[in-house]
PASE-669440 format. One record per residue: z, x, y of N, C-alpha, C in turn; residue in three letters. Coordinates in nm, 3 decimals. Example, Ala and Ser with C-alpha at 12.3 -4.5 7.8 and 13.67 -1.06 7.14 Angstrom:
<atoms>
+---------+---------+---------+---------+---------+----------+---------+---------+---------+--------+
:    n_up :  n_east : n_north :   ca_up : ca_east : ca_north :    c_up :  c_east : c_north : residu :
+---------+---------+---------+---------+---------+----------+---------+---------+---------+--------+
:   0.780 :   1.319 :  -0.569 :   0.780 :   1.230 :   -0.450 :   0.780 :   1.320 :  -0.330 :    ALA :
:   0.708 :   1.285 :  -0.225 :   0.714 :   1.367 :   -0.106 :   0.787 :   1.290 :   0.003 :    SER :
+---------+---------+---------+---------+---------+----------+---------+---------+---------+--------+
</atoms>
This chain:
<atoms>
+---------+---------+---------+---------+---------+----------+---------+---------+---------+--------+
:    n_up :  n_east : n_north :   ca_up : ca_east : ca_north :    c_up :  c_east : c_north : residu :
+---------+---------+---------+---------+---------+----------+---------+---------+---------+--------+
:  -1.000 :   1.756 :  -4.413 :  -1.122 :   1.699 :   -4.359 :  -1.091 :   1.643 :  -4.221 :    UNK :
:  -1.188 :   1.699 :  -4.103 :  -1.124 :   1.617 :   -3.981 :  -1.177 :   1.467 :  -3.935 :    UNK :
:  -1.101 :   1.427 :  -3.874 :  -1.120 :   1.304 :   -3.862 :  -1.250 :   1.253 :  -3.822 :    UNK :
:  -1.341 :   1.137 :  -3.829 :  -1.472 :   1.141 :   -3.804 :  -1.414 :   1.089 :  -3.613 :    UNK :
:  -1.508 :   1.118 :  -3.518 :  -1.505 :   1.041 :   -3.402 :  -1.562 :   0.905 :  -3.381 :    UNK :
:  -1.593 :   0.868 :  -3.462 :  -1.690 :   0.760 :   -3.472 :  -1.607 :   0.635 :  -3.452 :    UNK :
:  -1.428 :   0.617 :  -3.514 :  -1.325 :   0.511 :   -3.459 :  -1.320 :   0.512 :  -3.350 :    UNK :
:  -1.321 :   0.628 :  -3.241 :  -1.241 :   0.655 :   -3.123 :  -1.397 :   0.597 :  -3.060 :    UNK :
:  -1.484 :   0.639 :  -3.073 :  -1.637 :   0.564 :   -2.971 :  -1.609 :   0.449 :  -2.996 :    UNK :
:  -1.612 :   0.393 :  -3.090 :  -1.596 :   0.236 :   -3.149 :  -1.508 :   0.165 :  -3.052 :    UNK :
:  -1.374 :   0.210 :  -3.054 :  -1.259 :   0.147 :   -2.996 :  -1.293 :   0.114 :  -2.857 :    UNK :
:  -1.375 :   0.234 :  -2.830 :  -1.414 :   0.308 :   -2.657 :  -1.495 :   0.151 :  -2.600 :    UNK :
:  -1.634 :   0.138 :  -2.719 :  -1.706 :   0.041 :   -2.690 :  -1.666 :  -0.082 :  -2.699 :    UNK :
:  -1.562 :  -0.144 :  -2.775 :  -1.492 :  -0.246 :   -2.774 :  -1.394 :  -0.277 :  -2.622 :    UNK :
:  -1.346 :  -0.172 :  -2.593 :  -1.288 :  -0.200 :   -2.461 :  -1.366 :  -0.219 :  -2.336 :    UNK :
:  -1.496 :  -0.132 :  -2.366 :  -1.564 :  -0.163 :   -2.256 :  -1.634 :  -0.308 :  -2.254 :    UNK :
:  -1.661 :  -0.310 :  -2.378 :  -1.715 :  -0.478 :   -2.370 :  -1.641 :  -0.620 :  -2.366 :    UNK :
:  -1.508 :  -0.563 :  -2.384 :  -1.409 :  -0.645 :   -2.382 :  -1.335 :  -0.648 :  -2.217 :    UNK :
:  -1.362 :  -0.507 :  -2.144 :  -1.368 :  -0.521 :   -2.006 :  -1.485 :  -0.605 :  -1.891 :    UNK :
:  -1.576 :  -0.617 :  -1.994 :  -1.741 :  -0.639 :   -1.893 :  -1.710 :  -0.801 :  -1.895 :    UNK :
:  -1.657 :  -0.828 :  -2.025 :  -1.639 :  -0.986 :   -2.027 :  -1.567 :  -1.032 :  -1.917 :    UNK :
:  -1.482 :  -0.952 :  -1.936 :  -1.328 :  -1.063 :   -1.844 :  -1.361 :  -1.036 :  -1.754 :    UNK :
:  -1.411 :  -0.885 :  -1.692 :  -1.493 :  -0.959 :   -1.576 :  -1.561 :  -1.031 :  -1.540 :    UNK :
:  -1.629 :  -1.075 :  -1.582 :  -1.759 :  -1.204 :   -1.582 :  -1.760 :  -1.339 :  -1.592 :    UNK :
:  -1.625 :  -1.326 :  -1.695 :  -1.527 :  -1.475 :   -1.697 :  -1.432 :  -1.487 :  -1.581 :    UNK :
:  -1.381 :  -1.393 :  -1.543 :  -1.315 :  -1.369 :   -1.390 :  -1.423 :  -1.476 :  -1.275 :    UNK :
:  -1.522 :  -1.350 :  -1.266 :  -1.645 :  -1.400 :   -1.179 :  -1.690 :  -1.551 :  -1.175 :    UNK :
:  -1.679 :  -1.607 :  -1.311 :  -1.762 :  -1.741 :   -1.317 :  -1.629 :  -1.862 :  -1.309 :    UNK :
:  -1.507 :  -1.799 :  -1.303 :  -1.394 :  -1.904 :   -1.270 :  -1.388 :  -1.880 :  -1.150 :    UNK :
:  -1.410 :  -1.817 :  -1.094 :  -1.379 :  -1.827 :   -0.912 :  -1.510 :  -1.842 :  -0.840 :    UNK :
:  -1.597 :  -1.823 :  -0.917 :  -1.685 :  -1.934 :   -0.837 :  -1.728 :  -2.053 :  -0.863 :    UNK :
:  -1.674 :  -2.108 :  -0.958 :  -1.695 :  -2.236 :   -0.975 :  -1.569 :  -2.299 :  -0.901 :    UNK :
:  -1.457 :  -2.242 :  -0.916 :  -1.322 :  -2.271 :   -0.879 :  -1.337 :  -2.289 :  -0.695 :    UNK :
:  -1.365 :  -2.189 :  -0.623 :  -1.393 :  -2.170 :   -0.467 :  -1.516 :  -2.304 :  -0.445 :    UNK :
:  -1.602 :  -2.288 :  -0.480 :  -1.733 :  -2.411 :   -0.478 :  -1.629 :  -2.551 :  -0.525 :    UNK :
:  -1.567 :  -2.560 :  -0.621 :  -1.502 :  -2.686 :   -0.579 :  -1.397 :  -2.686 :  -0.464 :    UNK :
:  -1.328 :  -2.629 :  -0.465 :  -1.281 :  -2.587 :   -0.369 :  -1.358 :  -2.684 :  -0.202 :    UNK :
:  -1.447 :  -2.606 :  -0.134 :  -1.549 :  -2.612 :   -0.074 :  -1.603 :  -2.789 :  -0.064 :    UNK :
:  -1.644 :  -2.793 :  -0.162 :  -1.676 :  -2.921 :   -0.172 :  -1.612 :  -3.052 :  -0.177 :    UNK :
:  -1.492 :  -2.969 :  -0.214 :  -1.362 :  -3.157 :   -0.178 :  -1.414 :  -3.151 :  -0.031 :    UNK :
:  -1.416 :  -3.060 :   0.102 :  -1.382 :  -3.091 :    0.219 :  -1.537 :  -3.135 :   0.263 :    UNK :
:  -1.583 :  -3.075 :   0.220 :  -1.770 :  -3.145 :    0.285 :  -1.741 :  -3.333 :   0.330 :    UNK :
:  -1.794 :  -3.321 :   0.465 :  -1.782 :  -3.440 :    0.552 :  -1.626 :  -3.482 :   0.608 :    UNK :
:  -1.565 :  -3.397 :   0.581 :  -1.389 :  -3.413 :    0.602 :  -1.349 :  -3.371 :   0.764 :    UNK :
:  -1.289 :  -3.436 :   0.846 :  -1.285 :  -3.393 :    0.940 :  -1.227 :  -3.257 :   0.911 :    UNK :
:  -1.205 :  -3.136 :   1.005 :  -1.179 :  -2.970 :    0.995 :  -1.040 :  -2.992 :   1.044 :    UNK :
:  -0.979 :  -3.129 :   1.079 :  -0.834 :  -3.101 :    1.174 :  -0.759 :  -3.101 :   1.004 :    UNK :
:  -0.818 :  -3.182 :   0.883 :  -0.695 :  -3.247 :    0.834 :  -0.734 :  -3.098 :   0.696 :    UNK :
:  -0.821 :  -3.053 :   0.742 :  -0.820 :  -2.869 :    0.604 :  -0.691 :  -2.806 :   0.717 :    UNK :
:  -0.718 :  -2.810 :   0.853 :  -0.624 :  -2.746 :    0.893 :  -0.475 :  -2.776 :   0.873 :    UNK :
:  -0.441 :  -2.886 :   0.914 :  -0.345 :  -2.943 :    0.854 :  -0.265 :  -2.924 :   0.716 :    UNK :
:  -0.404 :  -2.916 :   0.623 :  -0.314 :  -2.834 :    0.478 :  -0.299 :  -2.718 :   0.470 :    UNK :
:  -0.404 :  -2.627 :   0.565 :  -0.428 :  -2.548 :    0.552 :  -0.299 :  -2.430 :   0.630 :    UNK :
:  -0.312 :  -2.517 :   0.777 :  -0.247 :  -2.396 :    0.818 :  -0.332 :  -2.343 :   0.961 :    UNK :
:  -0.300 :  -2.275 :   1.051 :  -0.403 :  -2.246 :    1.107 :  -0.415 :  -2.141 :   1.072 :    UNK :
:  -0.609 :  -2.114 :   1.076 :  -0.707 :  -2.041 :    1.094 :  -0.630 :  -1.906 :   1.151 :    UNK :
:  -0.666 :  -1.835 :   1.086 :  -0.678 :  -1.681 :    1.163 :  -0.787 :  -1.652 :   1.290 :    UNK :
:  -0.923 :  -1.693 :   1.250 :  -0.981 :  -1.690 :    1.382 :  -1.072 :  -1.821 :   1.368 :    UNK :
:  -1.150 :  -1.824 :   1.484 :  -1.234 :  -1.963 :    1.499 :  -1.353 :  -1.856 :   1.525 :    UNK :
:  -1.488 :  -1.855 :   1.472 :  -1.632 :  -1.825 :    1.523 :  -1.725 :  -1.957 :   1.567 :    UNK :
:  -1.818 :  -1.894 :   1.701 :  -1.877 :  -1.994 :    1.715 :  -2.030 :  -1.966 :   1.614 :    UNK :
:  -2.074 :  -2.022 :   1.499 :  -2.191 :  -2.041 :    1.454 :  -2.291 :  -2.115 :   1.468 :    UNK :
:  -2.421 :  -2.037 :   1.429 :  -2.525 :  -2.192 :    1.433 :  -2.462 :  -2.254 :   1.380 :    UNK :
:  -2.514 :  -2.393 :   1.442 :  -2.494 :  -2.535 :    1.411 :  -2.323 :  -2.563 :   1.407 :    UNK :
:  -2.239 :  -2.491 :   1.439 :  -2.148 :  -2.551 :    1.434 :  -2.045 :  -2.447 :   1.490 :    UNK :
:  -1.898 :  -2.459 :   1.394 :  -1.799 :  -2.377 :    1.458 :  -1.733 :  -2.328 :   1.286 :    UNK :
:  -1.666 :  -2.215 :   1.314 :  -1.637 :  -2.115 :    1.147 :  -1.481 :  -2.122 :   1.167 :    UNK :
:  -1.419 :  -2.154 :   1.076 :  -1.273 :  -2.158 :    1.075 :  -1.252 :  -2.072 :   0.958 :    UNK :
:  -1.136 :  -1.976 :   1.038 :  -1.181 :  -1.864 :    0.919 :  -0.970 :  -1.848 :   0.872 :    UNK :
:  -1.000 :  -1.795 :   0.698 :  -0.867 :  -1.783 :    0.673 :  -0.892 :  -1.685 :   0.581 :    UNK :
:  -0.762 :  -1.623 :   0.600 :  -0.824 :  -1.464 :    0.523 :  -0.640 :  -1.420 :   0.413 :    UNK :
:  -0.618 :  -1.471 :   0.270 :  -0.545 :  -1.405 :    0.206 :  -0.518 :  -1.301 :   0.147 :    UNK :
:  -0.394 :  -1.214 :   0.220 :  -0.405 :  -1.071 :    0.121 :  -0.314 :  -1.089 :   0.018 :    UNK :
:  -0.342 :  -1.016 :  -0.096 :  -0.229 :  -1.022 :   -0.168 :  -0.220 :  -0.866 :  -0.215 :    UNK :
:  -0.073 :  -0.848 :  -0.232 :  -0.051 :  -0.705 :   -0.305 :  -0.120 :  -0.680 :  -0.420 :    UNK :
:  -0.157 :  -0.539 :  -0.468 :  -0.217 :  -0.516 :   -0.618 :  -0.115 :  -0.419 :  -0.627 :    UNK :
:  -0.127 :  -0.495 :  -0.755 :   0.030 :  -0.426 :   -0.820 :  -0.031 :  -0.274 :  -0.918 :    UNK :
:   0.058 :  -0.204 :  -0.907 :   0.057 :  -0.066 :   -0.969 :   0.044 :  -0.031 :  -1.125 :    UNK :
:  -0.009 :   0.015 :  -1.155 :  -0.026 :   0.067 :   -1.333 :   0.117 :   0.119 :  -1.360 :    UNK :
:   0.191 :   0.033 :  -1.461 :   0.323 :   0.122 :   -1.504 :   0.315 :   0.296 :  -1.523 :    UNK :
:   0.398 :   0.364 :  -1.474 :   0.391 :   0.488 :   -1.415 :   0.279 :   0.572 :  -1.348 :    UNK :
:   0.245 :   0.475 :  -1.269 :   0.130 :   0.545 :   -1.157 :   0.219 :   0.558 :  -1.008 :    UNK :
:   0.368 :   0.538 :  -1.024 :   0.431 :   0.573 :   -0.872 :   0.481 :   0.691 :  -0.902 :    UNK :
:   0.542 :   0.709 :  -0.769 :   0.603 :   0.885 :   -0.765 :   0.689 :   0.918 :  -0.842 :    UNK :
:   0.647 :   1.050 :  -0.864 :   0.723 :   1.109 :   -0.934 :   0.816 :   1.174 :  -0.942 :    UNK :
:   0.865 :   1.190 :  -0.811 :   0.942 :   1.299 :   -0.717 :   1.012 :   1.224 :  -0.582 :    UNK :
:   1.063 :   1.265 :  -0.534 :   1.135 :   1.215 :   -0.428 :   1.036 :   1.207 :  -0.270 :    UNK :
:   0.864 :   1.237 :  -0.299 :   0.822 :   1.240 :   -0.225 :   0.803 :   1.107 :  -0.168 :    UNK :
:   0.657 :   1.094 :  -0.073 :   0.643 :   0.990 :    0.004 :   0.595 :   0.860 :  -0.082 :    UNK :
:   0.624 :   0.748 :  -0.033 :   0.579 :   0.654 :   -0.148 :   0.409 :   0.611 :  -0.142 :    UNK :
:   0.363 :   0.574 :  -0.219 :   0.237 :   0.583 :   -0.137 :   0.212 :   0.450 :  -0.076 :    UNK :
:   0.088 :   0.462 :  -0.034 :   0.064 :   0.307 :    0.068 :   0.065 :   0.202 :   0.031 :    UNK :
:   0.100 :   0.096 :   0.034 :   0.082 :  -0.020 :   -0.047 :  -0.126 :  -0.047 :  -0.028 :    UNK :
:  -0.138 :  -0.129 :  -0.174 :  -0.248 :  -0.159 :   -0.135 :  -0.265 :  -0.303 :  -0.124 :    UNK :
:  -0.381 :  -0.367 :  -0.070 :  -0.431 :  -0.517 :   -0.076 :  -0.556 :  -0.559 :  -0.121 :    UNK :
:  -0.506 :  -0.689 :  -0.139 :  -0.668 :  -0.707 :   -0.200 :  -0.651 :  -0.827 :  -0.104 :    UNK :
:  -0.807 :  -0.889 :  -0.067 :  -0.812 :  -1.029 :   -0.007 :  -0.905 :  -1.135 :  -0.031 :    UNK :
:  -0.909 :  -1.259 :  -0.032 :  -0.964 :  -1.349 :   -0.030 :  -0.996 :  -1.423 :   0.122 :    UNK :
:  -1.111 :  -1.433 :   0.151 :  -1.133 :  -1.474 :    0.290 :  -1.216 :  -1.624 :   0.265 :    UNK :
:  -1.142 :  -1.697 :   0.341 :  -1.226 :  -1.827 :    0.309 :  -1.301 :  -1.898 :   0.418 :    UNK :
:  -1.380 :  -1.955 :   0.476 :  -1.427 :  -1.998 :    0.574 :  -1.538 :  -2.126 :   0.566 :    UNK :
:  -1.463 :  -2.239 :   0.667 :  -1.493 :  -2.380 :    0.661 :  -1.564 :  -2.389 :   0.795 :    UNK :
:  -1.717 :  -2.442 :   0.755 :  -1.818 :  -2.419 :    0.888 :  -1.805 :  -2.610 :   0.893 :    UNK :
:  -1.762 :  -2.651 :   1.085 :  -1.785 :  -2.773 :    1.082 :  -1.872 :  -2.756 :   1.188 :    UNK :
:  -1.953 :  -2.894 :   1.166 :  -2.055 :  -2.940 :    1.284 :  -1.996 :  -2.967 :   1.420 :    UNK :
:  -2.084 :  -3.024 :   1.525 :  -2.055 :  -3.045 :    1.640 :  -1.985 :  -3.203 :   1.604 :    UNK :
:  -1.980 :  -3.259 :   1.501 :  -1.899 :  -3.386 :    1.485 :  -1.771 :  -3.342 :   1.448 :    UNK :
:  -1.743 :  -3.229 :   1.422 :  -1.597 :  -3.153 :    1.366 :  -1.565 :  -3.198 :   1.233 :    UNK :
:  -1.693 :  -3.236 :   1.128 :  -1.661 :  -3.245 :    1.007 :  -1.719 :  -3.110 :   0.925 :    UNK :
:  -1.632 :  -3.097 :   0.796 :  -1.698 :  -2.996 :    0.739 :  -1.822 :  -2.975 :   0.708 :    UNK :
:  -1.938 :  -2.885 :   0.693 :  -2.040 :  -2.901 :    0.656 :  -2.104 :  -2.822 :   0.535 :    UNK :
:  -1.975 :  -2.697 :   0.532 :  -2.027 :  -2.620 :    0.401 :  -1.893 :  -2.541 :   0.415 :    UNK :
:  -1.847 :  -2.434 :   0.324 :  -1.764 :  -2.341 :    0.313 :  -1.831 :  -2.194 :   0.243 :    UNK :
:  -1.735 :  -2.135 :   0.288 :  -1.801 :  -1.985 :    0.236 :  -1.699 :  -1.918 :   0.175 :    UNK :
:  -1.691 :  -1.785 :   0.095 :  -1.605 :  -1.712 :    0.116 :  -1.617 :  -1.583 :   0.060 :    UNK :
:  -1.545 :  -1.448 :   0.075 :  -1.552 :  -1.388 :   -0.003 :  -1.416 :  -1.252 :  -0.023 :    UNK :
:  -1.457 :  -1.166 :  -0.097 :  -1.301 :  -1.068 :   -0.158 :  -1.276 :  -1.018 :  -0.247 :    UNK :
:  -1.232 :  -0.975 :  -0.260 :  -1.161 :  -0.944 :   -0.414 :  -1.055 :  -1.012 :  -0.480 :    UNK :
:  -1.013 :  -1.096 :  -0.430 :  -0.862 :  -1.147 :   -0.455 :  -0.837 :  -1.291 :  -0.473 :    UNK :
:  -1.011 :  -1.352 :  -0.462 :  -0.988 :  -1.499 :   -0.500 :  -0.985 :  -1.565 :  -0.628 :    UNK :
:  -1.047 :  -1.456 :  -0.707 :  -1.023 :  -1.508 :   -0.838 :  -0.876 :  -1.462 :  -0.917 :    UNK :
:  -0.820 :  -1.360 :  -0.845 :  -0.682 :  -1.374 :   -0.863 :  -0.605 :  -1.516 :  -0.849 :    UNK :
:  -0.631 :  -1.543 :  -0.707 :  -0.536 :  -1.676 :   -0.682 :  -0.571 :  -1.816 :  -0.769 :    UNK :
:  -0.716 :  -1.834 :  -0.850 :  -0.765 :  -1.892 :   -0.952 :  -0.685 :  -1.875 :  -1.059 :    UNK :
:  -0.647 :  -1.795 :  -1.082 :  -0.568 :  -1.770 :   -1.199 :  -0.430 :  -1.774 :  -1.200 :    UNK :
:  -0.398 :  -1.769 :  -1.094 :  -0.206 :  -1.818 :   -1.096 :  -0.224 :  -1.921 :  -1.028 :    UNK :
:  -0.330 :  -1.991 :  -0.999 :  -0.312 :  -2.133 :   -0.942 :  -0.293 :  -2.151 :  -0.790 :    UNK :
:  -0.316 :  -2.008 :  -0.700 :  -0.282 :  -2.043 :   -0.552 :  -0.353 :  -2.143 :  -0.522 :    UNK :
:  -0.477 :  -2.180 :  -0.578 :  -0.638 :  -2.204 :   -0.509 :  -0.613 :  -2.396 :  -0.578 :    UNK :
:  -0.543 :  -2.438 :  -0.628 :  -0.483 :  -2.613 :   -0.664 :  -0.460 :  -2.625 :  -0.538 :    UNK :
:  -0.340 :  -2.592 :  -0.441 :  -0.347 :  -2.610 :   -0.322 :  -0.419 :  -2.606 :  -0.244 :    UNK :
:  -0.553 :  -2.572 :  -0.242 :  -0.642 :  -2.552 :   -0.117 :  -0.748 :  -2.670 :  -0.092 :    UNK :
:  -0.773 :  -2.737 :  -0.238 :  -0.895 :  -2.827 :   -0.270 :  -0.812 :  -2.996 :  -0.149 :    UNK :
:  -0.903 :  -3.041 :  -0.103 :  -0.841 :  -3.143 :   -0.029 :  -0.744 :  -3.234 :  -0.114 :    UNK :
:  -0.665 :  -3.306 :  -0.058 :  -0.565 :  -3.363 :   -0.121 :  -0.613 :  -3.489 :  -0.081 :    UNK :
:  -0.619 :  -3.631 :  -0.155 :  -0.629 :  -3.741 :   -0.106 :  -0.525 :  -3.819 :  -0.049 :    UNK :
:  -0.604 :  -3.881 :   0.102 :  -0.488 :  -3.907 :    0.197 :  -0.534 :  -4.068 :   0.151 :    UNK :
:  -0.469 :  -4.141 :   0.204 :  -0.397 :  -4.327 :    0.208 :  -0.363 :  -4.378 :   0.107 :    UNK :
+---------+---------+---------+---------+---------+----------+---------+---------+---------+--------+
</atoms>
């Protein structure tokens, strides 16, 4: 008697719904995670994010204010045996990034943050993003 297909759909639909989640739980930890984030610095002068931060990759001038922009790549790592197979070329590395950006007023305090990527809810999850939230100074 052959086997029914009806395990193998089953299994099929379990992974997919078990994929749709963790994405979504992904999604809703990094944006709650980035928004706090964001919000330690609201009213913070922009010298002392820089200061933890690092400098900015670029500065934009925006309404109402000025965009301090910081942009993380990180490697994405490879599916066990998805590299070469042969002595050929290796292939390209790839990246993923997280771009973050702290808009201050003409008083040079923060006034909002933005961000976006693929790669911030990565750093949510190994913890890059503990370091980023303001640190209390005195």
């Amino acid at each position: 008697m052959p086997a029914s297909p009806r395990p193998a759909a089953c299994r099929a639909f379990l992974l997919a719904t078990g994929a749709i989640a963790l994405v979504a739980a992904c999604a809703n930890i990094e944006t709650s995670t980035m928004q706090r984030i964001f919000d330690s610095w609201k009213g913070v002068p922009v010298e002392q994010a820089k200061a933890q931060w690092g400098p900015p990759q670029s500065v934009q001038a925006v309404p109402g204010g000025t965009a301090y922009v910081w942009t993380d790549e990180i490697p994405v790592a490879r599916a066990p045996g998805s590299g070469p197979r042969d002595a050929g070329l290796e292939p390209p590395a790839r990246v993923a990034q997280c771009q973050r950006k702290l808009v201050a007023g003409p008083d040079g305090n923060v006034s909002r943050g933005e961000w976006s990527g693929s790669a911030c809810c990565t750093q949510s999850l190994i913890g890059t993003c503990a370091g980023l939230a303001r640190k209390a100074t005195g």
